[in-house]
KEFIGU-247834 format. One record per residue (C-alpha): x, y, z; residue in one letter. Coordinates in pm, whole numbers, padded with zeros to 5 digits, always signed. Layout:
XYZA
...
***
This chain:
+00000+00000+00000X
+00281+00264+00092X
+00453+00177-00262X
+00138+00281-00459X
+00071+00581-00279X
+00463+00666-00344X
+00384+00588-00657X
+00094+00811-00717X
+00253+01063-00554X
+00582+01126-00770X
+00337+01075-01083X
+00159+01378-00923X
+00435+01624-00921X
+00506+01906-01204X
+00583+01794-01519X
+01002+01814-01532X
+01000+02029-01915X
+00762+02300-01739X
+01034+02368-01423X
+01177+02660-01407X
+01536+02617-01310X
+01900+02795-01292X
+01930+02656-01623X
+01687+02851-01745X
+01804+03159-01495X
+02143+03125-01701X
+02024+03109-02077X
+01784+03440-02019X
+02124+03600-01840X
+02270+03470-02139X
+02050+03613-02381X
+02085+03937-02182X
+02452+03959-02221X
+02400+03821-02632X
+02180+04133-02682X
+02384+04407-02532X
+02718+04298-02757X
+02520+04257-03046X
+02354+04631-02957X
+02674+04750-02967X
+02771+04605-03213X
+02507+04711-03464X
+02411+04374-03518X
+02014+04364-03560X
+01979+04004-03724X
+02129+03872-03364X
+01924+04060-03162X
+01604+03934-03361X
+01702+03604-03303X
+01637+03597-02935X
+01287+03800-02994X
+00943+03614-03084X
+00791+03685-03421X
+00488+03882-03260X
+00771+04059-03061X
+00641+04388-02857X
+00849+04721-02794X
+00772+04964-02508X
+00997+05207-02539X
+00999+05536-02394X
+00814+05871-02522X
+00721+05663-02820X
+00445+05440-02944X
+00456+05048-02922X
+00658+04837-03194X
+00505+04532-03290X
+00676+04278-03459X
+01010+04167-03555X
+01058+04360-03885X
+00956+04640-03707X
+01139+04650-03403X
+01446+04591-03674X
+01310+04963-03826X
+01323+05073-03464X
+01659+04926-03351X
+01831+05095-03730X
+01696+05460-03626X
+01839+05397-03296X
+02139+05321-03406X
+02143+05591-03682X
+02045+05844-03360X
+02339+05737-03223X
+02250+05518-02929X
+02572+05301-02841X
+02757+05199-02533X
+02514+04960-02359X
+02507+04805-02077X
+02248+04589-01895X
+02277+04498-01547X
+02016+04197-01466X
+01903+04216-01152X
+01608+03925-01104X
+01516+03641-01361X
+01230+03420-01222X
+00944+03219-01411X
+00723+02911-01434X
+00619+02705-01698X
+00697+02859-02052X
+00673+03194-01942X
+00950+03419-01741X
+01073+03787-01691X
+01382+03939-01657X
+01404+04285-01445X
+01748+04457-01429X
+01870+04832-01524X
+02088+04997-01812X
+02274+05261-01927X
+02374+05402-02269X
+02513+05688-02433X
+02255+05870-02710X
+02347+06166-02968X
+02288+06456-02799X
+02045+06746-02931X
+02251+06955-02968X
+02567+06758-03048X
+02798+06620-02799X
+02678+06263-02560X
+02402+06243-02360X
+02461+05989-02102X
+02097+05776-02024X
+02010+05514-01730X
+01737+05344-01642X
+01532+04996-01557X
+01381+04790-01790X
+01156+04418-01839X
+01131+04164-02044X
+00862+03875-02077X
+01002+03572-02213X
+00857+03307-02374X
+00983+02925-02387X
+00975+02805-02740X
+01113+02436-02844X
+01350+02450-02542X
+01440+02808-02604X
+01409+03143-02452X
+01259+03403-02680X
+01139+03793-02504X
+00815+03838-02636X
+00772+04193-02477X
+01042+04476-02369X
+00928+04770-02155X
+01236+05041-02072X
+01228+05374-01921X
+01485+05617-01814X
+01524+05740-01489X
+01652+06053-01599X
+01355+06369-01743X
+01251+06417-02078X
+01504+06658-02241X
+01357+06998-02256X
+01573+07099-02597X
+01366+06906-02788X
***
């Protein structure tokens, strides 16, 4: 009688593939660090790699991006504004099941208005999806902690 009910009871538990483990932790922290070089680097087709098809941009003082060709748009113009020099701290990954978020902070430099570098920092999400045993950020939401520019 004890046997069965052991039985029954490990057959109960959650289903191994829908854990959410340091393994997973490390490829999102991964996948962090992956996005910042390729930032940097001006690398867009890396970047979308790591991003769902239906991918969602928040960014800040602007309207939502949808979708990967246009978050490519939106990464170019960045990059032709002269955003470089990123860095993202994480600072929590947790999850369950297929979906996670990441929570951490950045900084980056920006073109300034009026010429020169404009030094920005702030916090930022992601909500990750896990897609045939890989995780892809489905939605990004950033804002600075510093005040809209008034030489706009």
């Amino acid at each position: 009688m004890l046997s069965a009910a052991s039985f029954a009871a490990g057959c109960g538990g959650a289903n191994p593939a829908e854990e959410f483990g340091m393994k997973d932790q490390n490829a999102i922290r991964a996948n962090t660090g992956t996005f910042a070089k390729a930032f940097n680097a001006k690398d867009a087709s890396t970047i979308l790699t790591s991003y769902t098809e239906n991918a969602t941009y928040m960014p800040p003082n602007q309207p939502v991006v949808r979708g990967k060709d246009a978050v490519k748009i939106f990464l170019d113009d960045q990059w032709k504004a002269g955003a470089h020099d990123l860095k993202m701290e994480v600072t929590e990954v947790s999850g369950h099941g297929p979906l996670a978020y990441e929570s951490g902070t950045y900084e980056m430099d920006l073109q300034a208005p009026k010429g020169g570098v404009a030094h920005d920092r702030g916090k930022y999400l992601f909500v990750l999806r896990r897609m045939n045993n890989t995780w892809r950020t489905e939605y990004s939401v950033w804002n600075s902690d510093l005040p809209v520019s008034s030489n706009e």
